[in-house]
C-alpha positions in Angstrom: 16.1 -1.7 87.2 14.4 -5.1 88.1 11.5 -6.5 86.7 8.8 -5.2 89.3 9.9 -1.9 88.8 9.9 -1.3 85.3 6.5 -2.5 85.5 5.0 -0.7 88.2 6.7 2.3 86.2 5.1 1.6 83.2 1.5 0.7 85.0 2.1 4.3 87.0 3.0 5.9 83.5 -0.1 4.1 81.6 -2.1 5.8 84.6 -0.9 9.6 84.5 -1.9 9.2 80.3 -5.2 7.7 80.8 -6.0 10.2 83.7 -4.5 13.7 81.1 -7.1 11.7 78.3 -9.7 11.5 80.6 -9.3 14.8 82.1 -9.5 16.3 78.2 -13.0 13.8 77.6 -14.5 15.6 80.7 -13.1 19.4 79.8 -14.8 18.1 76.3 -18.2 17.3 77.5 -18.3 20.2 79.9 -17.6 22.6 76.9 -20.4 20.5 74.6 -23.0 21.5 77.6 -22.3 24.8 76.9 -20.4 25.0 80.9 -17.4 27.5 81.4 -14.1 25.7 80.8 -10.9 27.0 80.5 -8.5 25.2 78.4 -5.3 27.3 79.9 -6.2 26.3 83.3 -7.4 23.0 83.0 -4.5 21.0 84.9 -5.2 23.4 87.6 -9.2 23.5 87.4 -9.2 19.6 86.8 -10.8 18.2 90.2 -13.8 20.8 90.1 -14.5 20.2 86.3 -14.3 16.7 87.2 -16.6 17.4 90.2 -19.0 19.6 87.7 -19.4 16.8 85.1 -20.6 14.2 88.4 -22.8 16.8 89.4 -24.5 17.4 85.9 -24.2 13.7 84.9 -26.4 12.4 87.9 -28.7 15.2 87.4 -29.4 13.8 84.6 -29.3 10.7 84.3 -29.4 9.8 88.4 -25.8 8.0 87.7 -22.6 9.2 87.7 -20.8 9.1 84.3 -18.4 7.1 83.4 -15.9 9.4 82.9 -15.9 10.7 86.3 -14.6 6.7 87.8 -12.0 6.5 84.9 -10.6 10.0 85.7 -10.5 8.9 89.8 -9.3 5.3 88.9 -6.4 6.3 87.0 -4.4 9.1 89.1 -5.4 6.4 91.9 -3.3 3.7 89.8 -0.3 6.0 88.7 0.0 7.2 92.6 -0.3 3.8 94.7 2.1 2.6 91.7 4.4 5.3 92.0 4.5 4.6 96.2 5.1 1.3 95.6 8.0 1.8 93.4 9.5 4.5 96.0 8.9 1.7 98.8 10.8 -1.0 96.9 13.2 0.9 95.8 13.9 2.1 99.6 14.2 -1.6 100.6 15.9 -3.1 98.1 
């Protein structure tokens, strides 16, 4: 394994644990505001409590939280990183 793969590797594996953090922070919140969250199904339900906490976070405040762009930034990272890898590894 070259250098530019074990590194978009470890960038696509850095990704996937700060999206399963960020995922528990929003599951976290959502259960603090008193919302219905299921622990058991939370990699399942994770895009619509993810879509819940925007909702309530810019009724509040008018913003989105910050939360919701760290949990969309991160599976975004692991993914393009994880296509990369595939597409250098095909034409290497």
């Amino acid at each position: 394994m070259d250098a530019t793969m074990a590194l978009l590797v470890s960038i696509a594996v850095c990704g996937v644990i700060w999206h399963v953090v960020t995922t528990i922070l929003i599951y976290n919140d959502l259960r603090q505001r008193n919302q219905p969250v299921s622990f058991i199904l939370l990699r399942l339900m994770s895009p619509w409590y993810a879509s819940r906490y925007r909702e309530i976070t810019r009724a509040e405040t008018g913003k989105t939280g910050p939360l919701f762009y760290q949990w969309l930034i991160s599976i975004n990272t692991a993914l393009v990183c994880v296509l990369l890898a595939v597409i250098f590894r095909y034409f290497d």
